[in-house]
C-alpha positions in Angstrom: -4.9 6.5 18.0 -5.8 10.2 18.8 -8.9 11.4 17.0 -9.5 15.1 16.2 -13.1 15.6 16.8 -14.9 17.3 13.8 -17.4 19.4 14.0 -20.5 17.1 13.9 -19.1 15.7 17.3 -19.3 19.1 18.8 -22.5 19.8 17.5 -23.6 16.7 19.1 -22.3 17.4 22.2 -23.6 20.9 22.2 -27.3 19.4 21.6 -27.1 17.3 24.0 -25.3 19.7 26.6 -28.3 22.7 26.3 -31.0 19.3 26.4 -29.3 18.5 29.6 -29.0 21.7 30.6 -32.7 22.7 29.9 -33.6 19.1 32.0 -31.2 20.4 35.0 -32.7 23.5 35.6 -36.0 21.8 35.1 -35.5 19.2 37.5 -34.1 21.9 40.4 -37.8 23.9 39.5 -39.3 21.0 40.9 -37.3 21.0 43.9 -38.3 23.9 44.5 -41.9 23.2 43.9 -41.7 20.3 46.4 -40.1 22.5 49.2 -43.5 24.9 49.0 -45.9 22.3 48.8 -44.0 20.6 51.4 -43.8 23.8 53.5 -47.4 24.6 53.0 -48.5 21.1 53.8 -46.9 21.5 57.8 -43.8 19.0 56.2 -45.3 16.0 57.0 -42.9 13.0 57.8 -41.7 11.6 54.2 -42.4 8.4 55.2 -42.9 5.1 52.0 -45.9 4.2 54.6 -49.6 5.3 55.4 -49.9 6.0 59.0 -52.5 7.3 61.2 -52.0 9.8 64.2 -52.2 8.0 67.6 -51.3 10.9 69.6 -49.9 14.2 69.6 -47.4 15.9 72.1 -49.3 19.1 72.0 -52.0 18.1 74.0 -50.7 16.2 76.5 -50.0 17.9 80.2 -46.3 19.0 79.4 -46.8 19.5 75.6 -43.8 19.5 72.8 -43.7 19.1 69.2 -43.5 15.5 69.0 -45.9 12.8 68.0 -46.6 9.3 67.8 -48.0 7.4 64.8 -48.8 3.9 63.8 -47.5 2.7 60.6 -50.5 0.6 58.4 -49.2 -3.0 56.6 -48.8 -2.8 53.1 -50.7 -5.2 50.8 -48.2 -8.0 50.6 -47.2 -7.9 54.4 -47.3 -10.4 56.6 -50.9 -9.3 59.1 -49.8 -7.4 61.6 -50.0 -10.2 64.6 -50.6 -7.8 68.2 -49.3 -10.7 70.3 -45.8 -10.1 68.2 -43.3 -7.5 69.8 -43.9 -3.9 68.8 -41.0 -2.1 67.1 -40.7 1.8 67.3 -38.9 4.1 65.1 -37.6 7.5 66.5 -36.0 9.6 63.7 -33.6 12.8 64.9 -34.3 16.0 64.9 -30.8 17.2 63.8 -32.1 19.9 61.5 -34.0 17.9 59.1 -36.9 16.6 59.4 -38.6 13.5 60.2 -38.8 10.3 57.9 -35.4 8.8 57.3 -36.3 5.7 59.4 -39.0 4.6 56.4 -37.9 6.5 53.5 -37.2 3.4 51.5 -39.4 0.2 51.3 -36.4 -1.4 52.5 -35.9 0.1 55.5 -35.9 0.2 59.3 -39.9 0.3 59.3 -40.1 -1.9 56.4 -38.3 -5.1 57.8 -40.4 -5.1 60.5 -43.9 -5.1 58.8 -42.7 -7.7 56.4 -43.0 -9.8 59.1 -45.5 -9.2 61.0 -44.7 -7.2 63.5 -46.7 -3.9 64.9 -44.8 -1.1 63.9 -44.9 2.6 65.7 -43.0 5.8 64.5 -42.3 8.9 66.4 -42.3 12.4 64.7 -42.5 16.0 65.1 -44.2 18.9 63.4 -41.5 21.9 62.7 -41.8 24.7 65.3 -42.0 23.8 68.9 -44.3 24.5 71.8 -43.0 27.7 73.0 -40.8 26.9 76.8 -40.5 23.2 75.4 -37.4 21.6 76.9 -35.4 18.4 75.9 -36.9 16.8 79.3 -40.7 17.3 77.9 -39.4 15.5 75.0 -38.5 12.8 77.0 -41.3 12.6 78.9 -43.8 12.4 75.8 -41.7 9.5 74.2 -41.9 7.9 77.6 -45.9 8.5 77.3 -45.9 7.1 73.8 -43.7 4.1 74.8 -46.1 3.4 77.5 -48.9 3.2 75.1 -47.3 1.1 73.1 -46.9 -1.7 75.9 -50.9 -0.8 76.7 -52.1 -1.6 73.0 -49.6 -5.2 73.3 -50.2 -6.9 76.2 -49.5 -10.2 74.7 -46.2 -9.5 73.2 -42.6 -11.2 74.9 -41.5 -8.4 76.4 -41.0 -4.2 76.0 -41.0 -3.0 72.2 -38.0 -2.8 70.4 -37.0 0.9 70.1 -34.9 2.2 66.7 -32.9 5.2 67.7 -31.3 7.2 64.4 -28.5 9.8 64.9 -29.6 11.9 67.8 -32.6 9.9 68.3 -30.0 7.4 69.8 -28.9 9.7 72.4 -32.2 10.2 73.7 -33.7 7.0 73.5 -30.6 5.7 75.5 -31.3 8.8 78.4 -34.7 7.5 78.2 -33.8 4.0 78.9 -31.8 5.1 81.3 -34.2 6.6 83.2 -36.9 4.3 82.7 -35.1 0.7 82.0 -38.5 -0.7 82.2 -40.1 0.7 78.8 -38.1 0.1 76.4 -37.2 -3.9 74.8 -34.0 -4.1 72.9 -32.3 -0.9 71.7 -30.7 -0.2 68.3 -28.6 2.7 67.8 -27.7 3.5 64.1 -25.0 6.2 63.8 -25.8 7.6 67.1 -22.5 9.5 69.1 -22.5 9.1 72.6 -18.9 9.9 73.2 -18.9 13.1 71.5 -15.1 13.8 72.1 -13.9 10.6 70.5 -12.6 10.4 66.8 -8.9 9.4 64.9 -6.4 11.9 64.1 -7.3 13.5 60.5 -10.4 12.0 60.1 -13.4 13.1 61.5 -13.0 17.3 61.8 -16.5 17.9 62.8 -15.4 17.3 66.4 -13.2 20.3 66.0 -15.7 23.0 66.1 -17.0 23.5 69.4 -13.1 24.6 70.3 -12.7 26.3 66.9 -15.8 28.4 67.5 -15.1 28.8 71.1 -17.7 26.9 72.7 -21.7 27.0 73.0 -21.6 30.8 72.8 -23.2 30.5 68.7 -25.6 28.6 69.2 -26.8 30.9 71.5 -26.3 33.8 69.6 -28.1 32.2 66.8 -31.2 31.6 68.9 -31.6 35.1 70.1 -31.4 36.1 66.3 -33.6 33.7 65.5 -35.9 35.3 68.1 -35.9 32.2 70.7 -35.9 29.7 68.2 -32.5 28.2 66.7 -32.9 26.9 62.5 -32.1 23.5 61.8 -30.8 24.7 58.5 -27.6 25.7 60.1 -27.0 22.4 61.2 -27.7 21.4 57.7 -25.5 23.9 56.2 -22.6 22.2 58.9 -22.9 18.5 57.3 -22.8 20.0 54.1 -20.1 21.8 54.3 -18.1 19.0 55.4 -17.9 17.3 52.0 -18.3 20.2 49.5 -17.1 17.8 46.7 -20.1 16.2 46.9 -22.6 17.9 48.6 -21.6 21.2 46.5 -20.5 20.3 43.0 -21.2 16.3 42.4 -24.1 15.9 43.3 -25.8 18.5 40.9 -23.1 17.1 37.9 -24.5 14.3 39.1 -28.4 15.4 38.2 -26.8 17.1 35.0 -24.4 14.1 34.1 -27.9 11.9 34.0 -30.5 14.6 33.8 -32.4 11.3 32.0 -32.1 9.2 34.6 -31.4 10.9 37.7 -34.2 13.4 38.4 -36.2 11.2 40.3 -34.1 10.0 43.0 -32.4 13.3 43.4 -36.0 15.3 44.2 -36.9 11.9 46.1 -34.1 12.6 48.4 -34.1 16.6 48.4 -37.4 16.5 49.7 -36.1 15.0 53.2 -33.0 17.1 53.2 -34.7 20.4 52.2 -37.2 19.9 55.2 -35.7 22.1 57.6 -37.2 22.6 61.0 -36.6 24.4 63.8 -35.0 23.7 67.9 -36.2 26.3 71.0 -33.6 27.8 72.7 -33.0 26.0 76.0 -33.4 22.8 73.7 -29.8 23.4 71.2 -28.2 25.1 74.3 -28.7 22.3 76.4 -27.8 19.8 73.3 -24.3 21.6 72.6 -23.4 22.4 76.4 -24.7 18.5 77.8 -23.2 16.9 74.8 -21.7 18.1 71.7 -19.1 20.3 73.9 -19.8 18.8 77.1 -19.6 15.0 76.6 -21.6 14.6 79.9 -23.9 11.9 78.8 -21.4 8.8 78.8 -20.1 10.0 82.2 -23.2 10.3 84.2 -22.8 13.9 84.3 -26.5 15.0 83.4 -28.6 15.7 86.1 -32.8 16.8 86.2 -33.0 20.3 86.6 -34.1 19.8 90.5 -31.1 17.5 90.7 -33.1 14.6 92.1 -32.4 12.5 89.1 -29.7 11.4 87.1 -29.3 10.4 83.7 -26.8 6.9 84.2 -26.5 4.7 81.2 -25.8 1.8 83.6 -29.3 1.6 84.4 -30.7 0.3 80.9 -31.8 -3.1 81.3 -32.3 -3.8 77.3 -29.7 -5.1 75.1 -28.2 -2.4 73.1 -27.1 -3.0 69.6 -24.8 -0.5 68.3 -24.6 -0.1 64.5 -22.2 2.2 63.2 -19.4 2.9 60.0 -16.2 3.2 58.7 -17.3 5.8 56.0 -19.5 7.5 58.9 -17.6 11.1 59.2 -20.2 12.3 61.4 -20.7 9.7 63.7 -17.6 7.6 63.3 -17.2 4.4 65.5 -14.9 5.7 68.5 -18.0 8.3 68.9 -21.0 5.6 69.1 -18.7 2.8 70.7 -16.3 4.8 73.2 -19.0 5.1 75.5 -19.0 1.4 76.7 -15.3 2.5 78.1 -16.5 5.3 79.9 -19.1 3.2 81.4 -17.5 0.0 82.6 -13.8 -0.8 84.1 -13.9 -4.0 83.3 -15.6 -7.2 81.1 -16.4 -8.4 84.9 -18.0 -5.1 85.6 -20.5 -5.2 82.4 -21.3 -8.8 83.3 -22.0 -7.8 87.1 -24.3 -4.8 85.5 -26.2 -7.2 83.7 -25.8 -5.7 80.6 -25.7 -7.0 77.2 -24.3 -4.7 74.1 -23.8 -5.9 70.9 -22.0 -3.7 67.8 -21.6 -4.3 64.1 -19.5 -2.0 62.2 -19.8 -1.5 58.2 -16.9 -1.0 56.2 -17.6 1.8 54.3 -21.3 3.1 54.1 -21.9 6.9 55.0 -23.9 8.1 57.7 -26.9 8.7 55.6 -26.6 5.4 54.5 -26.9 3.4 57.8 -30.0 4.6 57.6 -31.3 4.9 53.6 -29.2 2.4 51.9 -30.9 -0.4 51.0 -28.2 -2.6 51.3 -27.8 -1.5 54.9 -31.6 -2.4 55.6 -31.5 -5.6 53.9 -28.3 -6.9 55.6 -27.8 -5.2 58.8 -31.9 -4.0 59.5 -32.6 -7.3 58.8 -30.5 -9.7 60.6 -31.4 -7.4 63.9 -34.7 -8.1 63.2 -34.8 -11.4 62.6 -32.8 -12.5 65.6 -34.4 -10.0 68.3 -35.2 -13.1 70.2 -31.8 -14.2 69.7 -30.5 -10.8 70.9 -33.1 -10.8 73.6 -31.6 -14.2 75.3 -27.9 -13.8 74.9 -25.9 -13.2 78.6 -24.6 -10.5 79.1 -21.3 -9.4 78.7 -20.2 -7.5 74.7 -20.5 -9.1 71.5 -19.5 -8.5 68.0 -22.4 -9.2 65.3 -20.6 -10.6 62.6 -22.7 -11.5 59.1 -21.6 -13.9 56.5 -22.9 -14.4 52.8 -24.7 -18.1 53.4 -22.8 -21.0 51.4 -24.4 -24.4 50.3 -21.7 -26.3 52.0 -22.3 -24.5 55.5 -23.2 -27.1 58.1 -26.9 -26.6 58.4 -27.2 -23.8 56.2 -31.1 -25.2 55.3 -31.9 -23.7 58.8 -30.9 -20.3 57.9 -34.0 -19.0 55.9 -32.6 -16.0 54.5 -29.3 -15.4 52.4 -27.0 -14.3 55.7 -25.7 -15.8 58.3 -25.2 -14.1 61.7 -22.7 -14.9 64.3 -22.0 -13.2 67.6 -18.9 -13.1 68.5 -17.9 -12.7 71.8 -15.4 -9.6 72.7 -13.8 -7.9 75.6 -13.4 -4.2 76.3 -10.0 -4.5 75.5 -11.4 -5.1 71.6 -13.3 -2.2 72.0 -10.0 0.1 72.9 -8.2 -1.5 70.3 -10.6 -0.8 67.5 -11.1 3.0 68.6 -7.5 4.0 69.1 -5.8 6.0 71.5 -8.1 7.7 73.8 -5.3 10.6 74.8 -6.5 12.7 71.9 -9.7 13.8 73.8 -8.0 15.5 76.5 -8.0 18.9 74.7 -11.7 18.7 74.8 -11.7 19.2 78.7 -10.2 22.6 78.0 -13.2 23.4 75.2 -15.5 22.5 77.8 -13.9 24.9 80.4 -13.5 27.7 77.6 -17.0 27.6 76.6 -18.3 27.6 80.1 -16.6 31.4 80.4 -17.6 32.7 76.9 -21.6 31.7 77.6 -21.0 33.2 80.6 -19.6 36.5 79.1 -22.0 36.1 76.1 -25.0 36.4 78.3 -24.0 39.1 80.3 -22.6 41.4 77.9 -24.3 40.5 74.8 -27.1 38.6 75.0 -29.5 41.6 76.1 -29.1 43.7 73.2 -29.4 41.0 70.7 -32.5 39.7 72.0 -33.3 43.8 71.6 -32.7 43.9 68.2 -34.7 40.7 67.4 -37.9 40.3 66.5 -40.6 37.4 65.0 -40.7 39.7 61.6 -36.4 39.9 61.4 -36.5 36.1 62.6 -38.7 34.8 59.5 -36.6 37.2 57.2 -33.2 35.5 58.3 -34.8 31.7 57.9 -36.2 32.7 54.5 -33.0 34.1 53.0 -30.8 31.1 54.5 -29.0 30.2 52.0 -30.6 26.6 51.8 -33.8 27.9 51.4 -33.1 30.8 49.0 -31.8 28.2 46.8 -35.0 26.4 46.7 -37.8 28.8 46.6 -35.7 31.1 44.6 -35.7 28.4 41.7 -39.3 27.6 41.8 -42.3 28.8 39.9 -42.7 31.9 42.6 -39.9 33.1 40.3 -41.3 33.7 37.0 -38.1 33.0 35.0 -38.3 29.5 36.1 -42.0 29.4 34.6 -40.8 28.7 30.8 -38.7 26.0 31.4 -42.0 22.9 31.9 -42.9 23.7 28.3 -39.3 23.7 27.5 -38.2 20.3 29.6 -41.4 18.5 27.6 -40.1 19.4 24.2 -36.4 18.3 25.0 -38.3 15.2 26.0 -40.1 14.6 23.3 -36.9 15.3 21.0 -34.1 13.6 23.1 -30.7 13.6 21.2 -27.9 11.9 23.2 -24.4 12.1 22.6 -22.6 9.2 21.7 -20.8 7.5 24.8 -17.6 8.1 23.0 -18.2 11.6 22.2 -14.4 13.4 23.0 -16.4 16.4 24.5 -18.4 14.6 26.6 -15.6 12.4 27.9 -13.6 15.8 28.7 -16.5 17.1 30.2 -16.5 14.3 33.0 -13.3 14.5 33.3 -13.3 18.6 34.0 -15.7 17.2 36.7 -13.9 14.8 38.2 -11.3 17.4 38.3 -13.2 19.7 39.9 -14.8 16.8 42.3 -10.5 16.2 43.4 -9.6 20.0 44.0 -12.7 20.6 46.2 -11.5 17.7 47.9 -8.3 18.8 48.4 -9.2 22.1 49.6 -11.4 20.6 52.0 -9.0 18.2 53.4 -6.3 21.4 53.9 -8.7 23.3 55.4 -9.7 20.3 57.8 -6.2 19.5 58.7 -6.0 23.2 59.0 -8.3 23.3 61.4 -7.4 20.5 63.4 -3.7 21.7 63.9 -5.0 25.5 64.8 -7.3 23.4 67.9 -4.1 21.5 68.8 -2.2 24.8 68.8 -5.0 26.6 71.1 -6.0 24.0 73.6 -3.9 20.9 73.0 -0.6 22.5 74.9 0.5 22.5 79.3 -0.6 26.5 79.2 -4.3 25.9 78.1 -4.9 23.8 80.4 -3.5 25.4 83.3 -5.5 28.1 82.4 -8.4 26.4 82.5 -7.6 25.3 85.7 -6.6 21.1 84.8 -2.9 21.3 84.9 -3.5 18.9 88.0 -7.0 17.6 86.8 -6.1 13.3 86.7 -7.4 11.2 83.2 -10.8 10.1 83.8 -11.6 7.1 84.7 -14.4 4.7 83.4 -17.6 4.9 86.0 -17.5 0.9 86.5 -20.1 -0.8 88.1 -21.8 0.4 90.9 -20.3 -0.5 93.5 -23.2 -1.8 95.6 -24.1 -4.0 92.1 -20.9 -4.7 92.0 -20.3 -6.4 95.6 -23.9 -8.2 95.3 -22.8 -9.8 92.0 -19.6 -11.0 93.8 -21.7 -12.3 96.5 -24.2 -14.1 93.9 -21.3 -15.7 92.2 -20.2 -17.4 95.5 -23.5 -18.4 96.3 -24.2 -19.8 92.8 -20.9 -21.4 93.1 -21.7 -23.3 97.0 -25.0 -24.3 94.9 -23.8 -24.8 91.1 -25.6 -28.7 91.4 -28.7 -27.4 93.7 -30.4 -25.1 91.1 -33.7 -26.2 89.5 -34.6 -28.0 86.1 -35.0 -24.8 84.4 -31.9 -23.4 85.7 -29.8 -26.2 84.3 -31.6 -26.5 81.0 -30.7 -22.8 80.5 -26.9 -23.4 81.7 -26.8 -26.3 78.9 -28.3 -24.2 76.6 -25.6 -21.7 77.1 -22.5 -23.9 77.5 -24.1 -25.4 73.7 -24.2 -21.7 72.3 -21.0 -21.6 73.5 -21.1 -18.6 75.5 -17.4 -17.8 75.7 -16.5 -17.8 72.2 -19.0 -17.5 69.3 -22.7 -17.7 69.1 -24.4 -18.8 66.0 -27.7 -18.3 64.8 -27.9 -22.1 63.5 -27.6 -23.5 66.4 -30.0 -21.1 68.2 -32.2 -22.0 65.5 -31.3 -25.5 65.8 -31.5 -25.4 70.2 -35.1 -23.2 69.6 -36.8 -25.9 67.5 -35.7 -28.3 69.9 -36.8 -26.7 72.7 -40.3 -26.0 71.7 -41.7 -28.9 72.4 -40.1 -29.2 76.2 -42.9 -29.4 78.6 -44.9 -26.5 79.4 -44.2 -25.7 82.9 -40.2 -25.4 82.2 -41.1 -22.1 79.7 -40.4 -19.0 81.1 -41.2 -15.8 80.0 -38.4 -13.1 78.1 -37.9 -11.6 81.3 -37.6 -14.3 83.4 -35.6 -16.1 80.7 -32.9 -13.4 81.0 -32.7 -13.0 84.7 -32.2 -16.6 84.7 -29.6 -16.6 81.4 -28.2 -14.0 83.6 -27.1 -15.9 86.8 -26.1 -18.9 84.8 -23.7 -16.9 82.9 -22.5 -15.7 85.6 -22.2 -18.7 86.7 -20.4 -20.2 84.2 -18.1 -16.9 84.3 -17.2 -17.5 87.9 -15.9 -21.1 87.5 -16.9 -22.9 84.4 -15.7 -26.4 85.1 -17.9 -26.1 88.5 -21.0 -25.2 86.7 -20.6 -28.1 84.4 -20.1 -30.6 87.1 -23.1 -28.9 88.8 -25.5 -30.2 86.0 -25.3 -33.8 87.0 -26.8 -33.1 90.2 -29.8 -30.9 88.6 -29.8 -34.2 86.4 -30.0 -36.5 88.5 -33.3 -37.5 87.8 -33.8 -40.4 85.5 -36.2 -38.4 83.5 -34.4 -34.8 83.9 -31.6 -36.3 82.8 -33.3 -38.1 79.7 -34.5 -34.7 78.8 -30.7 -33.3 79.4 -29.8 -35.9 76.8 -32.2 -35.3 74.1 -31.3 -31.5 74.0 -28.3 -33.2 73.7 -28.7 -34.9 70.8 -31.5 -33.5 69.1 -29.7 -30.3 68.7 -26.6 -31.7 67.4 -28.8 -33.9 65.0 -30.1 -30.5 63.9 -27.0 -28.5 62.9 -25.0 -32.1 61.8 -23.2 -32.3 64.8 -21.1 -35.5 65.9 -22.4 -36.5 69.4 -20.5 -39.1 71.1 -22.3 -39.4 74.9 -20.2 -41.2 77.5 -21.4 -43.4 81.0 -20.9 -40.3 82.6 -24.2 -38.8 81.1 -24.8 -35.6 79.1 -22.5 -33.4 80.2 -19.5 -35.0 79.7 -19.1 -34.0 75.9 -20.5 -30.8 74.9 -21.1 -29.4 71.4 -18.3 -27.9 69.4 -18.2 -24.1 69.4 -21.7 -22.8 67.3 -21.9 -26.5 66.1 -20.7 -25.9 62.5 -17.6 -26.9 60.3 -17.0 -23.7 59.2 -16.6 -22.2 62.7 -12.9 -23.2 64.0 -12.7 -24.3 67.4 -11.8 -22.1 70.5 -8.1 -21.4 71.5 -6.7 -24.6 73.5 -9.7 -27.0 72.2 -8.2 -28.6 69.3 -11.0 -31.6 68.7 -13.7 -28.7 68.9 -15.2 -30.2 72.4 -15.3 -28.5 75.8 -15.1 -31.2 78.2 -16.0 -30.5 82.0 
């Protein structure tokens, strides 16, 4: 029944409104506090971890504002083993700055020292070397990767790199350029296909063509006196959710003023750290990518044109994590990119290429890389199965993680409390998860369009900006930005602000809460939740607003006459090369005339494939299962990471070209009395392992293979009804 609140319940409510009210402002003095001391500190990467300086970009022969460090273990840690592989964390520089990659102790940087492994991470300091250029960067991460390889000789191979965001994009041009570097690549919420996205739901793509092309960023640069501020970018991904980012997040802090304050200054002191891009660097940025989309199709070139930035070149497996509830990244943007680069699942193979993606549910983009969920589950499997990863054929994969269950077949190999499979997919999967690719045509006529207006921007107005700027009006404009004002502005430099430490303490000390059933402070919450809908919904109207005004400018037969496409064909995917592409054909026929004439080590890696099950699902249990087995083969069949994926690389290819022709093959590389004694106890140790039935025939070990990843909760591939592949 409806109760009319009295008057005590008011005066409760007002108490405990003015306490929270006092605590609210109190907690956004601190803020403020942070940003100076953060400021006048050089902001430092936030990083959970002590670190040391191992070298700094500045002084090397083409210097930039980059850096690398090397993270110390925490007590608790497994040592740091050198002979382990290195891992390398590159954090973007997308306006904030550095430290997102180890912000948590669950995190990127943290799941690698738990167990063992040497950890780098690269930063930056806030303004950069005057004349630095996005190639400088490039070649100082190259210098740093380099190093890395130096200090671990020992290790299996290159070190694995972490690319967040932007860091992604330029990790993969690095690669690119020099495949030999770099180990395995992870890319968290990093676009590559800038032009992708779904009808409706991801807006930020639409305002390069809104704003007319690369022309602003320009303009801001000159105003900014050469330099662009990464607090506009800032001011971009805030604005896209202003239900949050403008109005929850501080009810939020007011809501919990109790509870709250720590983990809202933890996090403003990342996102208030605001640093700053050179001119050539955010021109080249929004003109190669953001309006361009050049990257994915080999369209970037070195400024002498000698070299050429073609994703077809990495040698690494790439794992490619992105999100659902990722508006800024979403997964047509980090995923599109494999269909731009390859025709065809034959073409990827004959590349040599392996790429494997997981895609969250729901998690935002700050969360594939903050939340601690994230780190513990996806972070962590990647991680832990890097020699997994390493070793898979190549072709594309879907890394699929499971909550582990006590009845699981072999579940007590598993140490943790997932389970990983990779699944194996097509490009076909690819085009069905990312939709219809016909919505990106528009941006051909963007690209065109801002092509003419930085043209006419530099002729006509470029000049007498750069004449009105100045260092003195530069530092002006970044001071009263908006996201700075707001910080400084409410700190002790403002001596209104000083009372209210004297005043939080006292509040403290005399904390009255309202009751949780207090009728004002339940129609409070709900005012904000209101509030929290109709921002919302004004964002979404002016979103879909947007997007029909782009569709109305370039999305129409006139535009892109204009622009000079009317006749322009659809692109089409690069493919492989086709040089690669005719020795790969080659290869296969000659592996095929030989299938039964390779050596021991080729056929133990061809059984070790065919029991991983390489065309439909392969689980970690029975990697686990096939790597404690073969541990204790003799020494001179090991071969090292690299010579263990060339060779995993012609068997599957092998096995691609004609499957039932590999397995006969194996009884000749058997034939041996002992070779095929060792054949056999592969055989049946590893299905021992995982609690496999085994039933071995006269015809000798590869007449009855393993059933797919060995388990009972796997179902067995299409056509194969007993679970068995038989040659």
């Amino acid at each position: 029944m409806f109760q009319i609140p009295g008057f005590s319940d008011f005066m409760e409510y007002a108490l405990d409104a003015s306490q929270r009210g006092v605590l609210f402002w109190d907690t956004l003095r601190e803020r403020g506090n942070d940003y100076l001391r953060h400021t006048q500190a050089g902001k430092p990467p936030l990083l959970k971890f002590e670190h040391e300086l191992l070298v700094d970009g500045r002084a090397l022969a083409q210097p930039c504002n980059y850096a690398l460090l090397r993270i110390l273990p925490r007590p608790g840690d497994a040592p740091t083993d050198a002979a382990k592989r290195a891992f390398v964390v590159v954090d973007p520089r997308a306006g904030h700055g550095p430290g997102i990659g180890g912000f948590k102790e669950d995190s990127e940087i943290g799941n690698a020292l738990i167990l063992g492994h040497p950890v780098y991470f690269v930063t930056f300091f806030p303004d950069p070397v005057p004349g630095q250029r996005l190639v400088d960067v490039m070649l100082a991460e190259a210098k740093f990767l380099e190093l890395v390889r130096a200090r671990h000789p020992d290790a299996p191979g290159g070190p694995c790199v972490i690319g967040n965001c932007q860091a992604g994009w330029a990790i993969m041009g690095l690669a690119a350029l020099r495949p030999e570097l770099p180990g395995p690549i992870l890319i968290a919420g990093a676009p590559l296909s800038y032009w992708a996205g779904q009808s409706g739901l991801n807006p930020m793509r639409y305002s390069g063509g809104i704003l007319g092309g690369g022309w602003m960023a320009r303009l801001m640069s000159d105003l900014g006196h050469g330099k662009f501020d990464g607090a506009h970018l800032v001011l971009n991904f805030e604005s896209l959710n202003p239900d949050n980012n403008w109005w929850m997040k501080f009810y939020n802090l007011f809501d919990k003023a109790d509870t709250e304050p720590p983990r809202f200054l933890e996090f403003e002191r990342w996102w208030g750290g605001y640093f700053l891009m050179n001119r050539e660097e955010i021109t080249a940025i929004v003109d190669q990518l953001f309006v361009g989309n050049r990257l994915a199709r080999g369209e970037i070139t070195s400024a002498d044109g000698k070299h050429r930035v073609d994703l077809r070149n990495i040698r690494s497996p790439i794992c490619v994590l992105c999100s659902w509830g990722d508006d800024i990244t979403p997964p047509q943007q980090a995923l599109n990119w494999i269909l731009d680069l390859y025709a065809s699942d034959d073409d990827l193979v004959a590349q040599g290429q392996t790429i494997l993606y997981c895609v969250h549910p729901k998690v935002g983009h700050l969360g594939i890389f903050v939340s601690g969920s994230v780190a513990r589950k996806e972070h962590a499997e990647f991680v832990q199965l890097l020699d997994l990863i390493e070793a898979l054929p190549p072709g594309l994969y879907e890394m699929t993680i499971e909550d582990k269950r006590p009845d699981m077949r072999a579940a007590d190999l598993v140490a943790g409390r997932y389970v990983t499979r990779f699944e194996k997919r097509a490009l076909a999967d690819i085009a069905a998860l990312c939709g219809d690719r016909e919505g990106e045509r528009p941006f051909e006529v963007v690209r065109r369009v801002s092509e003419v207006n930085n043209g006419l921007y530099e002729q006509l107005a470029a000049p007498a900006v750069r004449a009105m700027s100045n260092e003195l009006t530069a530092e002006f404009a970044r001071r009263m930005h908006p996201l700075r004002f707001q910080r400084w502005a409410l700190s002790d430099l403002n001596p209104m602000m000083w009372p209210l430490s004297a005043m939080a303490h006292m509040v403290r000390e005399n904390r009255r809460q309202a009751a949780e059933g207090n009728l004002f402070r339940t129609a409070e919450r709900a005012a904000a939740h209101a509030i929290e809908q109709a921002l919302a919904a004004t964002a979404k109207g002016r979103d879909e607003a947007a997007e029909q005004l782009f569709q109305a400018i370039y999305a129409n037969d006139f535009a892109r006459a204009a622009a000079g496409l009317a006749d322009a064909p659809p692109p089409v995917p690069l493919g492989a090369d086709p040089l690669r592409r005719e020795l790969a054909r080659r290869e296969a026929r000659d592996l095929l005339a030989s299938a039964g004439q390779g050596t021991v080590q080729d056929g133990i890696v061809r059984l070790l494939l065919l029991l991983l099950n390489a065309e439909g699902a392969i689980d970690e249990r029975a990697y686990l299962a096939l790597r404690k087995v073969t541990r204790d083969l003799p020494e001179h069949l090991g071969r090292t990471p690299s010579e263990m994926r060339e060779v995993a690389r012609r068997q599957a290819l092998l096995l691609r070209a004609d499957r039932a022709e590999a397995i006969r093959g194996l009884s000749a590389i058997f034939a041996r009395p002992e070779d095929r004694a060792l054949a056999e106890l592969i055989l049946r140790s590893a299905a021992a392992e995982v609690g496999a039935e085994l039933t071995m025939t006269s015809d000798g070990p590869m007449a009855v293979l393993l059933p797919r990843a060995a388990t009972a909760d796997t179902p067995a591939p299409a056509g194969d009804p007993d679970g068995a592949m038989k040659g």
